[in-house]
N, C-alpha and C positions, 0 to 999 in steps of 0.2 A: 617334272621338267621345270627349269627354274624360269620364273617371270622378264627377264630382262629388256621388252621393248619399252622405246620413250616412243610417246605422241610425237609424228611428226606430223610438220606440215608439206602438204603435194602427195603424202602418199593416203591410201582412200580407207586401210582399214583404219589407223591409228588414229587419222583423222576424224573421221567417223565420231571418234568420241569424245573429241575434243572442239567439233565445229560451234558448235554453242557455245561453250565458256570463247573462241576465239572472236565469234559474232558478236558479243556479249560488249566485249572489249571493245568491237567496233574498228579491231585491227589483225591482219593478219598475220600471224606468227610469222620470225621468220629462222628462227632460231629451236632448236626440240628442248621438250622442257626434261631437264637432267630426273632419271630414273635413281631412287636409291641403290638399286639393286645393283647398280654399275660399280659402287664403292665396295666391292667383292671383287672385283676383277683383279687380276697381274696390275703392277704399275706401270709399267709399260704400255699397258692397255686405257689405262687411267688417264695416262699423260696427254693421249689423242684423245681423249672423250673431252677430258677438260678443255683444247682447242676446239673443238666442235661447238661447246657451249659459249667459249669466248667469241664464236665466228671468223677464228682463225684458222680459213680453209684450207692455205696450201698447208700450213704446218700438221693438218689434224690429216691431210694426206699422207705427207711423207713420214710422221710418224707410224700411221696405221699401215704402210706399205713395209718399212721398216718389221714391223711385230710381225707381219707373217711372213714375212722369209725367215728372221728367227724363230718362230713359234708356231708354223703351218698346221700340226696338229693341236695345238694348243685347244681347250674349249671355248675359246672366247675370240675361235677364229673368223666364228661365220657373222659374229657381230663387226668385228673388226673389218670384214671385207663387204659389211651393209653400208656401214661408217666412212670405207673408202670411197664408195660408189655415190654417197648422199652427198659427201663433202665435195667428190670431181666434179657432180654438176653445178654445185652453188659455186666454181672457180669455170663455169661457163666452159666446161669440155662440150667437145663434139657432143650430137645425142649419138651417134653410131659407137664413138666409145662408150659413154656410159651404157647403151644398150649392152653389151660385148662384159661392160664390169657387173650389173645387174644379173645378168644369163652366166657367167662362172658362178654368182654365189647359187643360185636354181640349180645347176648341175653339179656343181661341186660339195653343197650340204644341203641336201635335196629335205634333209628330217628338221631344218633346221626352222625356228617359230616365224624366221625372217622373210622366207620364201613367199606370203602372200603378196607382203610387203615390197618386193623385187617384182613377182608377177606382175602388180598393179603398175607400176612406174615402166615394167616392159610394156603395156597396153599404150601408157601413156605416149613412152617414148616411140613405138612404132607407129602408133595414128602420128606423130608430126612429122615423123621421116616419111611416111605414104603421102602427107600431103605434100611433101617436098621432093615427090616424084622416085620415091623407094620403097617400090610394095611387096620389097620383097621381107622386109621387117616384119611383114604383118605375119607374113608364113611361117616365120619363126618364131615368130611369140602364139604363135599359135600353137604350134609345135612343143613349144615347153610348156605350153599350159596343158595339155594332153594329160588325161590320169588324173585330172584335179576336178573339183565340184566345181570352176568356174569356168566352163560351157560358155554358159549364157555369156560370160564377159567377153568372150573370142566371136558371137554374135554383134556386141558394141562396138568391139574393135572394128570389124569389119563399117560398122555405121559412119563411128567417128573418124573413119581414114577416107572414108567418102565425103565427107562432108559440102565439099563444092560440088559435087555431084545433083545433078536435075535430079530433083522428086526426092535428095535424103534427107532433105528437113523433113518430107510429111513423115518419111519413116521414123526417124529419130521421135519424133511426136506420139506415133505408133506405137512404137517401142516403150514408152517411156511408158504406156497403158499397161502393155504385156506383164514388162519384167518385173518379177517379185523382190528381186534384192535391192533394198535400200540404200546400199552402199552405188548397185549400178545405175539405180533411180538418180542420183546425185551425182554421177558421174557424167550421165545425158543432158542433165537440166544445164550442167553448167557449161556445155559443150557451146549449148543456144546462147550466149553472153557477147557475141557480135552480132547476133543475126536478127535485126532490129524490123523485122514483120510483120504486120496485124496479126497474121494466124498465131505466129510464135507467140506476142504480147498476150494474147487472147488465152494461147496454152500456157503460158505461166502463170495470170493471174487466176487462172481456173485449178490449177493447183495449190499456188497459195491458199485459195479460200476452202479447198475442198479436200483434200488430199489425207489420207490418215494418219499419213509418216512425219512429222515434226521438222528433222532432218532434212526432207526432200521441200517441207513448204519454206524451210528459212533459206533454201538454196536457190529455187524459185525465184523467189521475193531479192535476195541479193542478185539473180540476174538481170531480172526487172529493172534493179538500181542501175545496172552498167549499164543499160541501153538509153538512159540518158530522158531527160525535162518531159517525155511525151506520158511517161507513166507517176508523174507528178503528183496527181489527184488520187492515184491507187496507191499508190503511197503512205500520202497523208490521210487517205482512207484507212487502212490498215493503223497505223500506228494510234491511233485515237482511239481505236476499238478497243473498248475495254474487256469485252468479253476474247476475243484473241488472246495466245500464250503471251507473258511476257516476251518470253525469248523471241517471236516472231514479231514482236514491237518495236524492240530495241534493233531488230536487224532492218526495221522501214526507217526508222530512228535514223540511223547510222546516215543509211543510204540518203537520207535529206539533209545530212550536215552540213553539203557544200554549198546547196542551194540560196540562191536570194532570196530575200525576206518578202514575201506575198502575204497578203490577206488573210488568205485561207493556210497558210503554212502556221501566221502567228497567233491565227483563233486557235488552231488545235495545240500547240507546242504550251498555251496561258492553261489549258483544260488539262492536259498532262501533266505539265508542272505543279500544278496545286493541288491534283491527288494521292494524298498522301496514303492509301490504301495500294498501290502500284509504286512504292522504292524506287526500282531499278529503272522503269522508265521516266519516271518524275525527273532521275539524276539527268537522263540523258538529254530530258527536255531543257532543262536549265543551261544544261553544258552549253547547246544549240542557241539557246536565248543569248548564252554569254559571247557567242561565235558572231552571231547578226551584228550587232552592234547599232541596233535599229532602236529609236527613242520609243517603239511602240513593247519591245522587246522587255527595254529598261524600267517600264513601268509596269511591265508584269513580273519582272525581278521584286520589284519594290512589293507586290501582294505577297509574292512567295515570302518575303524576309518578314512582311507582316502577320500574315496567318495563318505560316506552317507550324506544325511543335515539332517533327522531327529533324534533329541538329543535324543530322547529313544532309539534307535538306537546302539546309539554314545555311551549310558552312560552302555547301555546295553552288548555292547563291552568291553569297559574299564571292568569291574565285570569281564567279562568272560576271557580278558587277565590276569587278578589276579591271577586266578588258574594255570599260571605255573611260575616254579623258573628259569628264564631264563634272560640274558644280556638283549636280545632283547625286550622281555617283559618290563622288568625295565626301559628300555627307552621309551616304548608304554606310559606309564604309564606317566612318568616323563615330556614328549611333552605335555601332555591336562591337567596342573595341573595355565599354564601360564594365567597371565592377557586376553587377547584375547579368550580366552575360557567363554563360558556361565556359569554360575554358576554349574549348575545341570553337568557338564561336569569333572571342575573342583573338586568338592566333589568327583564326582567317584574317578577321577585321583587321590587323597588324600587317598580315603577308601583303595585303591591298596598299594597306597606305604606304608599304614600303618602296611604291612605283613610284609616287607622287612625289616630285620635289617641290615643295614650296615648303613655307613658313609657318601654314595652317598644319598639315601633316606633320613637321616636327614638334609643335605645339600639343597636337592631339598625342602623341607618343608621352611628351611629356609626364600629360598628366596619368599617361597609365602608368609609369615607370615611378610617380608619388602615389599612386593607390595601393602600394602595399601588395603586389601581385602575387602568384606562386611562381616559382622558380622557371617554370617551362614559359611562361606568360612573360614573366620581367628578363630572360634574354631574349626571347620576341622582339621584344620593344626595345633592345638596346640593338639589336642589330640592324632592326628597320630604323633606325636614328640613323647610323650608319650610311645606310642605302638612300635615304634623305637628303642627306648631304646638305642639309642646314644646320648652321651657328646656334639656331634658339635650343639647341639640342643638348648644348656641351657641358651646360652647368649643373643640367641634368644628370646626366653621364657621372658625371663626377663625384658628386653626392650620392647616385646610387654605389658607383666601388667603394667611395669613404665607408658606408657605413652595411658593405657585406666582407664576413670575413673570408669568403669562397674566393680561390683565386685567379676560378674561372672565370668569376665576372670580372674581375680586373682586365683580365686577358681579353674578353669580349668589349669591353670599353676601348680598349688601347686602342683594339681594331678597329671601333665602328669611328674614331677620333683619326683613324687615320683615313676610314673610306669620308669621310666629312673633306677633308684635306685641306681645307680654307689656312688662311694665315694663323687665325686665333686657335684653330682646330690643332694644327702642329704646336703651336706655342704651349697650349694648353698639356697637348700631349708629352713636351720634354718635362714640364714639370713637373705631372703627374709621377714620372718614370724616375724625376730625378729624389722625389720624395718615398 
């Protein structure tokens, strides 16, 4: 059977194996990431895949409603009416319809790889129609789920459509003990993401720390985060632990990005950042530091740029010193833009200065555009001139096109001459055009 699903997001198997790289991220998909396998399809078929990917929903409906009244047997029909049913809801259809377009593809290509995929968004969509006073949804998805190894999910369902129900948190709690599928483990944890409880709190962080399933503690740990300022400590507990996955780091990470800068949030974020043995969380600490814009923040930028070696690191820094308007900054910035610096180092240093308008940052560009750069480095600097929009710039500019014979730099000159826009900056620029 040929492979053809893409990871989506909201439905529980595909996602399943994609929550990590999306946690990762620190965002949630909102868009499926395009499958190769699709560019085998009919073009026809193609044409609404590529709207899907664009998040051009109604068109990736009407085209995929179009294909199967054409093509009803077609083999690429039971993706095409997954595709209808994924696209009506992102265009905010009833759930009663989308229930009705999910339940034709279950009955209509019963063998088809889509079906679990439909089942799970029926679970979905019938617990929110039951809480919306339609229980009769549930009887139906329970009904199609008949004949299938997912039992147990038709036990959730029933959970999750109670959920305002006296005494079904403790069971969902219950439950969550019982059930061996990780997919429905993850399915209950994230059900509790309003329901801001001691017991619940208690039931989460007790899976976070303990749990076997990976999946289930980073889901956990992201409900934690929804329930807002009260699980703070457990948080920034979690993400400092260096013996913890990364993956479950970067998800307490995430979940502390919005947060005001505290004491205890900037001790741990300085400890993370300068471990250079943890990459992916170091990135994220940095990001964080660059987000605060706290002077307690910016002076642990300044260790990071002092005594990391690795250039992601490094360059990762530099970005996040960008984000504030300060002397000290402007000098962070201005130090890593020199010869002696790596490329990748330098660019950053460049993309920074290119916020600052003053007369010091066009100066600093300067002198990198007379060091004799590489080519990726010396349009850097001719662009961030540009973006500067200062005069000390222009003579610069100009000696750099004189003497490349590339005619892209010319071309990048003209521009950064026109983003300048001053009097002398146009004058300079007829000139230039008229020679």
């Amino acid at each position: 059977m040929r492979d053809r699903r893409v990871q989506l997001p909201g439905c529980a198997g595909p996602l399943l194996q994609v929550i990590g790289a999306i946690m990762f991220l620190g965002a949630v998909a909102q868009t499926p990431i395009p499958a190769v396998a699709q560019a085998s399809a009919p073009a026809a078929y193609q044409a609404g895949y590529q709207h899907v990917v664009d998040h051009a929903w109604q068109e990736a409906v009407d085209q995929f409603s179009r294909y199967l009244q054409e093509q009803p047997a077609s083999r690429w029909a039971d993706d095409a009416q997954f595709w209808l049913c994924y696209c009506g809801e992102r265009l905010a259809a009833s759930s009663e319809a989308s229930f009705e377009c999910y339940a034709e593809l279950i009955e209509g290509f019963s063998t088809s790889e889509w079906v679990d995929d439909a089942r799970n968004s029926l679970i979905r969509l019938a617990a929110a129609l039951s809480r919306e006073g339609a229980p009769d949804y549930m009887d139906r998805a329970r009904d199609l789920g008949r004949g299938s190894a997912d039992e147990e999910a038709m036990e959730v369902l029933e959970l999750l459509g109670r959920l305002d129900e006296a005494g079904s948190v403790g069971r969902v709690l219950e439950q969550i003990g019982r059930t061996r599928d990780p997919q429905l483990r993850v399915r209950l944890v994230d059900a509790l993401e309003d329901i801001d409880r001691p017991e619940v709190v208690s039931a989460l962080e007790s899976l976070v720390i303990m749990d076997s399933v990976l999946m289930v503690r980073m889901t956990a740990l992201e409900t934690l985060g929804d329930l807002g300022a009260t699980t703070q400590a457990f948080l920034i507990q979690v993400a400092g632990d260096s013996t913890q996955p990364s993956e479950l780091r970067v998800v307490a990470l995430d979940e502390l990005s919005n947060d005001p800068a505290s004491p205890e949030l900037l001790k741990m974020l300085r400890s993370v950042a300068l471990d250079e043995s943890a990459t992916s969380t170091a990135l994220w600490a940095i990001e964080i530091l660059g987000d605060l814009e706290d002077p307690s923040a910016l002076r642990t930028l300044a260790e990071v740029l002092s005594s990391v070696r690795d250039i992601r690191l490094t360059v990762k820094a530099l970005a996040a010193v960008s984000e504030y308007e300060s002397p000290t900054a402007f000098s962070m910035l201005a130090d890593h833009v020199g010869p002696q610096y790596p490329d990748a180092v330098r660019l950053a240093g460049l993309e920074g200065l290119a916020d600052v308008e003053s007369e010091r940052a066009a100066l600093t560009v300067v002198e990198v555009l007379f060091s004799q750069p590489v080519a990726q480095v010396r349009d850097a600097a001719i662009i961030a001139a540009g973006r500067i929009g200062d005069d000390a710039a222009i003579d610069a500019l100009l000696e750099t096109a004189r003497l490349s014979p590339d005619p892209g730099v010319s071309r990048l000159v003209e521009d950064a001459l026109e983003d300048i826009g001053s009097r002398r900056a146009r004058e300079a620029l007829r000139q230039f055009r008229a020679n």
